[in-house]
C-alpha positions in Angstrom: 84.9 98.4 78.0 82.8 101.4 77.5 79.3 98.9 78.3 80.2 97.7 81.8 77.7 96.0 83.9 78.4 96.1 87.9 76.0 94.3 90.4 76.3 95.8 93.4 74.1 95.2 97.0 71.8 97.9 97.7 73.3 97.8 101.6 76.6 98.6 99.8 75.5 101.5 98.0 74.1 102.7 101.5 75.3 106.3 102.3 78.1 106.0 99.2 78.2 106.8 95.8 80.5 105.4 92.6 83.2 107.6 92.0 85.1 105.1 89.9 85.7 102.0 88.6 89.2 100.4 86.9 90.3 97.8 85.0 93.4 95.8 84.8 94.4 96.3 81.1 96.4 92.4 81.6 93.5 90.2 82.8 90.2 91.8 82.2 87.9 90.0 84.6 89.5 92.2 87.7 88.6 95.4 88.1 88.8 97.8 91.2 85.6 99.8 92.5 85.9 102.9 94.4 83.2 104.2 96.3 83.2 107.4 98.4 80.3 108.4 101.6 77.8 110.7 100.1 78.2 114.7 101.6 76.9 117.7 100.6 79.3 119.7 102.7 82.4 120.3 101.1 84.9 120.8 104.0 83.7 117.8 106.2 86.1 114.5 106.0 85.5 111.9 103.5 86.1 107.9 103.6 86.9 106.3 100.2 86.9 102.3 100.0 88.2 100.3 97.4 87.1 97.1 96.3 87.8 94.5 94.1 85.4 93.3 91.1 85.4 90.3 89.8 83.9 89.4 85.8 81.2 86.3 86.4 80.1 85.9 82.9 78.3 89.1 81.4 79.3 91.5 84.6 81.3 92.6 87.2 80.5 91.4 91.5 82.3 93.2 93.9 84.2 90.0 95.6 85.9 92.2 98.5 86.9 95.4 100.2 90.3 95.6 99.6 91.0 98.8 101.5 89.8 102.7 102.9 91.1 105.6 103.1 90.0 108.7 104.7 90.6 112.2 104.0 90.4 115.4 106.6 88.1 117.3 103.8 86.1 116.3 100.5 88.7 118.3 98.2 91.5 116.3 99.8 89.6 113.3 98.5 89.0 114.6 95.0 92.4 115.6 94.3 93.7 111.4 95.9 90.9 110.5 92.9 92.6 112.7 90.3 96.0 111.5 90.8 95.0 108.0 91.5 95.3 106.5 88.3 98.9 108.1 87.8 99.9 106.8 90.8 102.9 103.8 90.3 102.2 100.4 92.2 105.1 101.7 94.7 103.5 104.8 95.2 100.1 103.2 96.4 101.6 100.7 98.4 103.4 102.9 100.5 100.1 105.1 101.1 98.9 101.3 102.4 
């Protein structure tokens, strides 16, 4: 999955940047998209939002926001991002 094609909205991509995208290893045509607000100070709070992608032939649509999260500085995000992908199922859904 190395040649991943995302459309995205331009109004979307306002203000945020990619930090991320994952994919279910069980049914490839879901994915989850995780987009942070763009800031070039480092100790200022930061919003991540998570949404879910959907496959429609030969790439990926975001189909929702699924859910945000916001952080009292930019390391604090980075370090959620880090972990994030060793986080369990429980684990997330209790930060829910």
């Amino acid at each position: 999955m190395s040649d991943i094609k995302l459309s995205i909205g331009k109004d979307l991509l306002e203000g945020m940047e990619i930090l991320d995208t994952m994919f279910s290893p069980v049914n490839l045509d879901m994915g989850i998209l995780l987009l942070g607000e763009k800031t070039r100070i480092r100790n200022t709070s930061k919003i991540l939002r998570f949404y879910r992608l959907q496959r429609n032939k030969e790439e990926y649509e975001v189909e929702k926001e699924l859910t945000s999260f916001s952080f009292p500085t930019t390391k604090d995000a980075d370090n959620f991002i880090l972990n994030l992908k060793k986080m369990s199922a429980l684990d997330l859904m209790v930060l829910l």
